[in-house]
Each structure stands twice: as C-alpha cells, then as structure tokens.
N, C-alpha and C positions, 0 to 999 in steps of 0.2 A: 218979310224978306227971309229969303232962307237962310240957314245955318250952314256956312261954308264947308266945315269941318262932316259934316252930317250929309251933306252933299255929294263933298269931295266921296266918302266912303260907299256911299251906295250908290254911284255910278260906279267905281272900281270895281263892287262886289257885281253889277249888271253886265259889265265892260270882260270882268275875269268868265263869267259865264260864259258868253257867248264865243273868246276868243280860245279858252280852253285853259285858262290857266288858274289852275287850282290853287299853288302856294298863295297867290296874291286873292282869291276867295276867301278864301281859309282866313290871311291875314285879317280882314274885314270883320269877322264874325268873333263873339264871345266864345268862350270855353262852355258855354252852356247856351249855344246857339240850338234852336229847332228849326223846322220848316216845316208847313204846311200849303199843300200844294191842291185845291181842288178840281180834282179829276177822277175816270174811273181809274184805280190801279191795275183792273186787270190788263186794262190797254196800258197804260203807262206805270210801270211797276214800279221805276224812281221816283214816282212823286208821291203824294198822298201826305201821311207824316208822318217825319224824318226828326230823330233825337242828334244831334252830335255834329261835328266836323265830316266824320268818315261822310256821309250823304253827298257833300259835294263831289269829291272825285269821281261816286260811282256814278253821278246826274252826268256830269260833263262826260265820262266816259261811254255811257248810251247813247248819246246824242251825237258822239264823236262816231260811233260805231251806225248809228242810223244815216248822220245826214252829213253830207261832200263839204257843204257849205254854212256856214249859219251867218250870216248879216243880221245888226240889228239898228235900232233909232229908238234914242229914249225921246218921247215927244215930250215929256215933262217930270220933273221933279219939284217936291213940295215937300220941306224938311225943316223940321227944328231939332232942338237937343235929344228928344227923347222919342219922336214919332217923323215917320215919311211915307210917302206914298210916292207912286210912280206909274207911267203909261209908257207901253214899251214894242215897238213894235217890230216883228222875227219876221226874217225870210228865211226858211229852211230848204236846204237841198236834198233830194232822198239821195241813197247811194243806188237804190236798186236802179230808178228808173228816169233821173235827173230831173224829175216834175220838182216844181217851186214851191214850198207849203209857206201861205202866209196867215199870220195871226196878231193881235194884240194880245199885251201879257197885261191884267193889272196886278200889281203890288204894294203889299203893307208892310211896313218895317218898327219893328222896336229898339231901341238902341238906349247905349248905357257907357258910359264912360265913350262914347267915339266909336262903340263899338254894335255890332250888330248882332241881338239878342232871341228875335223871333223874325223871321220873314214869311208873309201868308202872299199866296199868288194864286192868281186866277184868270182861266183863259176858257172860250167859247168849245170847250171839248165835242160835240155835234158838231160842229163847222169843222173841225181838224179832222176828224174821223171820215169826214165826206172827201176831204182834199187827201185825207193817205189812201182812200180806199178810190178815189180816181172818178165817185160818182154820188150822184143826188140821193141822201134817203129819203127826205123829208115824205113826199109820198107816202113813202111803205111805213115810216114812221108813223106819220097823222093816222093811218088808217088802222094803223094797229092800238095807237091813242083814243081813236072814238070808240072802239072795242071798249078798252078798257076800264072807260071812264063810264061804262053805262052798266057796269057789273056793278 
C-alpha cells in the first residue's frame, strides 16, 4: 500500500509541473533537491542535471514558452517513505504550429522527511524528436546505424 503522505507529494510535485506552478513545486522538494533528466541537452537544455530549486522555474518556464497547452495523466504511482516511482503520460501543444506531442514520462523519486530529495526521469527522446520535427527518422537513422556499427 502506498504511503499517503509520499503520494500526496509527488503527484503535487507532477500536477505543479504540468500546470505551471512553481511555488507549489518548489514546496515539494528539499533544500538540497536535484534532478536528473535523461535526455540530449542540446535539444532539451533544461533537463539533463539540475542542482537546486532554481531548475524548476526555468523547466516550467520553457515549456511554458514552447508549448500552448500541456495535459497530463499520471497512470500510476508506487510510493513509500523514502522511494516512488511513477508513469506519467504528457500531451503537449507546440505554440508554433499547434501539432500534439505525446509521450510517457517515467520517474524516480527520493524523499526524506515528506520531502523530495532527488527526482530522475526519463522519456523516449527519438520518439519526441520525430513528433517536434513533424517526420519519421528511423530510416535515416538505421542506415546511418549499420554504417556505424561495422566500423
């Protein structure tokens, strides 16, 4: 059974993401919160990893700045006192060109006193990059792949 209290926090902390509200992020997290975000940064420069509080404002504020809309649906949470994990699934809106970017997020959480201490996340970065860029690589990808796997 889950940890209510441990719950309660890190849907607030998924919920404050996607909705844009940073205080109540913030609230969630330790004074010696990090994040670690697996993806590439040169596409996505907020994520990667992140020391501190400041990281969240400037996350929410790209994303605010990218996309019109963000919806999301946590399909699950699995929390006790000290560790969680979560499946989290994003509809993003672009601003440029109102196409729909969808994804799964998964996520790992540390926490410590109620509080959230490390968060690692990870999402299908190829798949997102094919949905912002509007078209299929895998092709150009693979073939550039047997290239290089015969060096």
């Amino acid at each position: 059974m889950n940890n209510p209290q441990s719950e309660k926090c890190i849907r607030a902390f998924i919920d404050s993401y996607y909705t844009g509200d940073v205080a109540r992020m913030e609230s969630c997290c330790a004074d010696s919160f990090s994040s670690l975000t697996h993806a590439p940064i040169e596409i996505f420069p907020h994520l990667g990893f992140q020391q501190g509080k400041g990281w969240i404002a400037k996350a929410i504020r790209i994303q605010q700045e990218r996309y019109s809309e963000r919806r999301h649906t946590v399909e699950f949470v699995i929390a006790d006192e000290t560790q969680a994990a979560t499946l989290t699934h994003a509809a993003l809106t672009k601003h440029s060109d109102e196409r729909v970017i969808t994804l799964y997020v998964g996520e790992f959480f540390s926490l410590r006193d109620g509080l959230i201490t490390e968060h690692r996340s990870m999402f299908d970065s190829f798949d997102l990059v094919q949905q912002l860029l509007g078209r299929d690589l895998t092709g150009e990808f693979s073939a550039r792949m047997k290239s290089a796997m015969r060096s």
